[in-house]
C-alpha positions in Angstrom: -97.3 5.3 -219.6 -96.9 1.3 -219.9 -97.4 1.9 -215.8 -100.0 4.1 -215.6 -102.7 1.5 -215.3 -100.7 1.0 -211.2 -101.8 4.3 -209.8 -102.6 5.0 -206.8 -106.6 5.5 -206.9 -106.7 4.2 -210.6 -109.7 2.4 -211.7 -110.0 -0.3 -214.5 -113.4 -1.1 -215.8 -112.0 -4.2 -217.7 -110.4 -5.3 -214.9 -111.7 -8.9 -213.0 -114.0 -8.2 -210.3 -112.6 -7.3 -207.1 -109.3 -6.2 -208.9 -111.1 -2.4 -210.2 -108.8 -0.5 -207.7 -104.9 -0.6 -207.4 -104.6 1.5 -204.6 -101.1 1.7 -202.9 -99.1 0.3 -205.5 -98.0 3.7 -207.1 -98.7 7.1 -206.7 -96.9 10.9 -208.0 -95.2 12.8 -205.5 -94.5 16.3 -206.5 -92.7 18.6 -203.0 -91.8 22.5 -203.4 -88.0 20.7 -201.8 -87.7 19.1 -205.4 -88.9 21.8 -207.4 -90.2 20.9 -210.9 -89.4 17.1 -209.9 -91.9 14.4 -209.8 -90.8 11.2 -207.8 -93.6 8.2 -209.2 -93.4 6.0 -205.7 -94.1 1.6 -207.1 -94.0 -1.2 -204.9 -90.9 -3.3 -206.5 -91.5 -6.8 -207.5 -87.6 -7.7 -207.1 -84.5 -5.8 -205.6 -81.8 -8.1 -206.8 -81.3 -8.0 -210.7 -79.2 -10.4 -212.9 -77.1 -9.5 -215.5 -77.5 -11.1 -218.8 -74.6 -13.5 -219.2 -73.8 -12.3 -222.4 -73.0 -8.5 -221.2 -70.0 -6.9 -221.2 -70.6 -5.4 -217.2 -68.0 -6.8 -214.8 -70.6 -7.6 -211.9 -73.5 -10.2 -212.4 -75.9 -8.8 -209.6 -77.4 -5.4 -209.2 -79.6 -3.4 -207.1 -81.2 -0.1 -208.7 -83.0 1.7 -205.9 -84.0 4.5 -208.3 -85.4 4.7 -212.8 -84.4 8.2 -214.0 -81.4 10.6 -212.5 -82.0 14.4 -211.3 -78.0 14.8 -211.8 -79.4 15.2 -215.3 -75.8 14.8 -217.5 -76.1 14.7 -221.1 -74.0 11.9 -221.5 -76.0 9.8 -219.3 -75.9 5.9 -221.1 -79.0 5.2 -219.3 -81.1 7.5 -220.8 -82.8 5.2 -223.6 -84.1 2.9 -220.8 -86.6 5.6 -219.6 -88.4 5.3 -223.2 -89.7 2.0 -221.8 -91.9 3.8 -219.6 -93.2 5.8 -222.5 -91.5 8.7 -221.2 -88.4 10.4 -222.7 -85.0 10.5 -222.5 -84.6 13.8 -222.0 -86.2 16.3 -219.5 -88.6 13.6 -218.5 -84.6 11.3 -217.1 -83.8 14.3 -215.4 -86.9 14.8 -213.6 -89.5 12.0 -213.5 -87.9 10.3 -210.9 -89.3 6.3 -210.6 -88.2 5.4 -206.8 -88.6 1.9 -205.8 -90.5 2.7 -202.0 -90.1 -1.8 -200.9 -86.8 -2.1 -202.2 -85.1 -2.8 -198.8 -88.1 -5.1 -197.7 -87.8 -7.2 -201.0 -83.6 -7.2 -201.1 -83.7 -8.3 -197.5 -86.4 -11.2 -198.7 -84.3 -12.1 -201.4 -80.9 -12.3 -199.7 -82.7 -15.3 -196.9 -82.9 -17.5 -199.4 -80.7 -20.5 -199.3 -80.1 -20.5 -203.1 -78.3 -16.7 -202.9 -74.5 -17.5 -203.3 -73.7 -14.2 -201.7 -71.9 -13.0 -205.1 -70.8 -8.8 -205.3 -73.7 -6.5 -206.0 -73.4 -3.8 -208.0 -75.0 -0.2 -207.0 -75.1 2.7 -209.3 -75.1 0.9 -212.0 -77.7 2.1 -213.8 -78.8 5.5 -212.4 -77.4 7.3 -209.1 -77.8 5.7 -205.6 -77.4 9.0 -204.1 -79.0 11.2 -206.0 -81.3 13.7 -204.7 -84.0 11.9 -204.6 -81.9 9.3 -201.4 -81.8 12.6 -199.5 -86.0 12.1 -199.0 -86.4 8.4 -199.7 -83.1 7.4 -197.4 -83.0 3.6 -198.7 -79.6 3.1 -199.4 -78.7 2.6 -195.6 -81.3 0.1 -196.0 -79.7 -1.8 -198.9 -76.2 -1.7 -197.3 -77.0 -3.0 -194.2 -79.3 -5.9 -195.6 -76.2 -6.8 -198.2 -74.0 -7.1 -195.3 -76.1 -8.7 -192.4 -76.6 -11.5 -196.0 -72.5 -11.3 -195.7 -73.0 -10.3 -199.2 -70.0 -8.2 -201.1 -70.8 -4.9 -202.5 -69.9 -2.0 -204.9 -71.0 1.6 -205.2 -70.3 3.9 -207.9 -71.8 7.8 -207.2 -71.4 11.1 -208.0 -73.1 11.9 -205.2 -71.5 13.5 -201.8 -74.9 12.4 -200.1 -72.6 9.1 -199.7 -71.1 11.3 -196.7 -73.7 11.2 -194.5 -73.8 7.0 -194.8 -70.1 6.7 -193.9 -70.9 5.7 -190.2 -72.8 2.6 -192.0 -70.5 1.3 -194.6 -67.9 1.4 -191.8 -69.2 -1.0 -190.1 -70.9 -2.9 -192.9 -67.1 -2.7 -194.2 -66.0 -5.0 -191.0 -68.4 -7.6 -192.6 -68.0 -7.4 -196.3 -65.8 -6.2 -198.4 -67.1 -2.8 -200.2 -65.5 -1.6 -203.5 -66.4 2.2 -204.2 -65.8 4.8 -207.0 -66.3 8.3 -207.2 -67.5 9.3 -210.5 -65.3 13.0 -211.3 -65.4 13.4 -215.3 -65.3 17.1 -215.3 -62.8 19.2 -213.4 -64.3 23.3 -214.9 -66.6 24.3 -213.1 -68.4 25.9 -216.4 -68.3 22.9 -218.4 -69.4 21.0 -215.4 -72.3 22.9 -214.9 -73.6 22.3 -218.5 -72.7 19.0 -219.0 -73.9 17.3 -215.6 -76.4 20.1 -214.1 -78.2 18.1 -211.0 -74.7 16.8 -209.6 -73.0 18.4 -206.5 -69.6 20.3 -207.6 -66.5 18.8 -208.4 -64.4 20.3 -205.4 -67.3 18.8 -203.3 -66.7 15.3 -205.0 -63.3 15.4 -204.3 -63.7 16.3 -200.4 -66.2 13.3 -200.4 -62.8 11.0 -201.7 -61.2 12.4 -199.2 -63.6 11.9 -196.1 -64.0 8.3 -198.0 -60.6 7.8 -197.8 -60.4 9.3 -194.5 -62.7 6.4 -193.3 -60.4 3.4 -194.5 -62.0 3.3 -197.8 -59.4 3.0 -200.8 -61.6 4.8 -203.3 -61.6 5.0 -207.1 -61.9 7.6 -209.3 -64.0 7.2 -212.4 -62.5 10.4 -215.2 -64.9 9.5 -217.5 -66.0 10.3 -219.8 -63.3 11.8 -221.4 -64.6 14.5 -224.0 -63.3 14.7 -227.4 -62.0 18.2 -227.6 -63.5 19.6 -224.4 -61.4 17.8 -221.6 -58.9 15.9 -223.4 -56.4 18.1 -223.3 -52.6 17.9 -221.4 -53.7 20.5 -219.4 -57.3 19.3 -218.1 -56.1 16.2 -217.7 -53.1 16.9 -215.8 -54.6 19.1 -213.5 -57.5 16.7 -212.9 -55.3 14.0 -211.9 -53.3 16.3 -209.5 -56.8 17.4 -207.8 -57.2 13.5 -208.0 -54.3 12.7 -206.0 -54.5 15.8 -203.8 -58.3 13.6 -202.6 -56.8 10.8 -201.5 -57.9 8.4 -204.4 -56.4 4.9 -204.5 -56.3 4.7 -208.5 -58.2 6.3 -211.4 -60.7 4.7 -214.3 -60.4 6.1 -217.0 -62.6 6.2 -220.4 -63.6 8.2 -223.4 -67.8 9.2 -224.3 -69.9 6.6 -225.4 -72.8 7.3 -227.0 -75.9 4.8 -226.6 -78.4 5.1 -228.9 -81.1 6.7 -226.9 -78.4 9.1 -225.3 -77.2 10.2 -228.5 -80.1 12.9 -229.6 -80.0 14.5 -226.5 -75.9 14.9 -226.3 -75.8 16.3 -230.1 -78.6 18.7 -228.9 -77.1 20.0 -226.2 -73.6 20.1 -228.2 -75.5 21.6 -231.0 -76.6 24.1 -228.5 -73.6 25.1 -226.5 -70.4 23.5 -228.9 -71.4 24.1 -232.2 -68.4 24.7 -233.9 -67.5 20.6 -232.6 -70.6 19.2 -234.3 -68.8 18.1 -237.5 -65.8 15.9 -235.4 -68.7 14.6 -233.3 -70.4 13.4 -235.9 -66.9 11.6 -237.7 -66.2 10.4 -234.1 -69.8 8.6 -233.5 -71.1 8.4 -237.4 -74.3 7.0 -237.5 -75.2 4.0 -234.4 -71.5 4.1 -233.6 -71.3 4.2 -229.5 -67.6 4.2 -229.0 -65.0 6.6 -230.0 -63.0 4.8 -232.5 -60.1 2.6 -231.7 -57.4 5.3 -232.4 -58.9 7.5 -230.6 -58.7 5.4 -227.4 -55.3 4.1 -228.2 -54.3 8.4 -228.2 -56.2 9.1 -225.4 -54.5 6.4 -223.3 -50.9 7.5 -224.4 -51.5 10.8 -223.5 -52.7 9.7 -220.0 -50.9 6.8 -219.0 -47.5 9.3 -219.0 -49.6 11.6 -216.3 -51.0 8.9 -214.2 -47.1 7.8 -213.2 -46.2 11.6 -212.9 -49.2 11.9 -210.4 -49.0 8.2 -209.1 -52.0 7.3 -209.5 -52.3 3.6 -210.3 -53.6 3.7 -214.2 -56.7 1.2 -215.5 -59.0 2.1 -218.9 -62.5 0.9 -219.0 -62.1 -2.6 -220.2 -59.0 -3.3 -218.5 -61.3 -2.2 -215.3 -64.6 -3.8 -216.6 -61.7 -7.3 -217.0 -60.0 -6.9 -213.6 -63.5 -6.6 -211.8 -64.8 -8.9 -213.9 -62.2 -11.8 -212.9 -63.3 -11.0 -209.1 -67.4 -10.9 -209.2 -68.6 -12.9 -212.1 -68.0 -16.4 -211.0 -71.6 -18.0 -211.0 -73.9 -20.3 -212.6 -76.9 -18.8 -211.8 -79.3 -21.0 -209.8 -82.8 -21.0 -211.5 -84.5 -20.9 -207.6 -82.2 -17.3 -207.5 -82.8 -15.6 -210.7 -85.4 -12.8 -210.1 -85.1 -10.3 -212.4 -82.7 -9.9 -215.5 -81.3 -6.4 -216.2 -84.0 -5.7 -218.6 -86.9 -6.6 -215.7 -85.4 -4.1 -213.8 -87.6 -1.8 -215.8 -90.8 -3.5 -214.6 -89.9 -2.7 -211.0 
């Protein structure tokens, strides 16, 4: 791996003297708790990552506690960036788990500095806050409460229900700050939700953690996407996925159909060439050759089909980019001290 060389206990003859041994910066953990996981602990350089200016993201700060995702879906768009570490997007996403052991101590380090305009960071934004993983490492209480003792703003999007056992903290971080969160919820049978997103906790057990969420004072969002081509587009899944919606206690619903990045897009035609066959050829019209997006009519169907069921259910309606604008609007109001910026996006992949 492009890391390797940061091992715990790893030697480098070519190294300056005095700088042989790297002990303590990384090292593998493997536990029979996690089984056939490996969690690669690295001391993190930065917590607090800027967004290019030029992306399309609605947020211009984020905070990525965790490389990799044991929720494992196939759709996953952050797949490609685990080839950086010379590991694949596949099995090695799902189960070489990168955790980031300093991250609170280097957030908190970051937020004391005069320069920090307090702007909205962005959590689960490029693999799962609370996945598994959180349930050994615990750093997101960590992260919250630094963010808010800074008086900085915050969002969290999950599909974890581990978010449940934090609610005490983002309560009263919530009296500080304001905190935006979203419940990701893209597949509502139990079957296909099984196959398509393995590692996450059930969809009924996503919806209770709206409610308790809700329950707390939170007005909570759901994210239904993706939205499948041919395998949850349909009146019926949709319809009774936004009644389960509104049965949870959501505050509105984000909507959006699959993209396809391109280091996600060999590993979802596998596993559609594996369990949907017969939907290979329409994939492959949908998403022809680097195409990432559905195409436009596509979108423009699926939105007429659901808009109509959102105001049946009411459920206050936004697609992707009208969500990705709205947010936008709110969060991305910066120029971006040159005494602030620590790490671009892109760094986040050098811990």
């Amino acid at each position: 791996m492009r890391w390797q060389g940061q091992a715990v206990r790893e030697e480098d003859a070519d190294a300056l003297p005095g700088m042989e041994s790297r002990t303590g910066i990384v090292r593998s953990v493997t536990t029979p708790g996690f089984a056939g996981m490996t969690f690669h602990e690295v001391l993190a350089k930065s917590a607090l990552n800027a967004v290019p200016g030029a992306s399309r993201m609605p947020f211009a700060w984020t905070v990525n506690p965790y490389r990799g995702c044991s929720h494992a879906c196939v759709y996953c768009f952050a797949r490609g960036t685990h080839e950086y570490l010379d590991l694949d997007g596949g099995a090695d996403f799902d189960s070489q788990i990168v955790v980031k052991t300093n991250v609170v101590e280097v957030l908190e380090r970051e937020l004391r500095r005069g320069s920090w305009r307090h702007e909205t960071v962005a959590l689960g934004t490029n693999t799962d806050p609370y996945q598994r993983a959180e349930g050994r490492y615990r750093l997101m209480p960590g992260i919250v409460q630094a963010l808010a003792d800074s008086g900085t703003p915050m969002s969290i999007l999950t599909k974890g229900t581990l978010i449940r056992r934090d609610i005490p903290v983002l309560v009263e971080a919530k009296k500080r700050v304001p905190i935006d969160i979203q419940m990701s919820i893209a597949m509502y049978d139990d079957d296909l939700q099984r196959a398509v997103e393995p590692g996450t906790p059930g969809t009924q057990a996503r919806l209770d953690t709206v409610r308790a969420l809700s329950d707390a004072g939170f007005r909570v969002g759901v994210f239904l996407m993706p939205v499948l081509p041919h395998l949850t587009d349909s009146l019926a899944a949709i319809d009774d996925a936004l009644r389960r919606i509104k049965q949870s206690g959501a505050d509105h619903v984000v909507y959006g159909s699959l993209h396809l990045r391109p280091g996600v897009k060999p590993w979802f035609f596998q596993w559609l060439e594996r369990e949907h066959p017969e939907l290979l050829s329409s994939y492959r019209g949908l998403y022809p050759g680097v195409a990432v997006e559905a195409p436009k009519a596509y979108r423009q169907w699926l939105a007429r089909r659901i808009r109509p069921l959102m105001r049946v259910h009411g459920l206050d309606a936004r697609s992707e980019e009208e969500n990705d604008s709205m947010r936008g609007r709110r969060m991305r109001a910066r120029p971006t001290p040159a005494s602030v910026r620590t790490t671009t996006s892109r760094d986040d992949m050098l811990f």
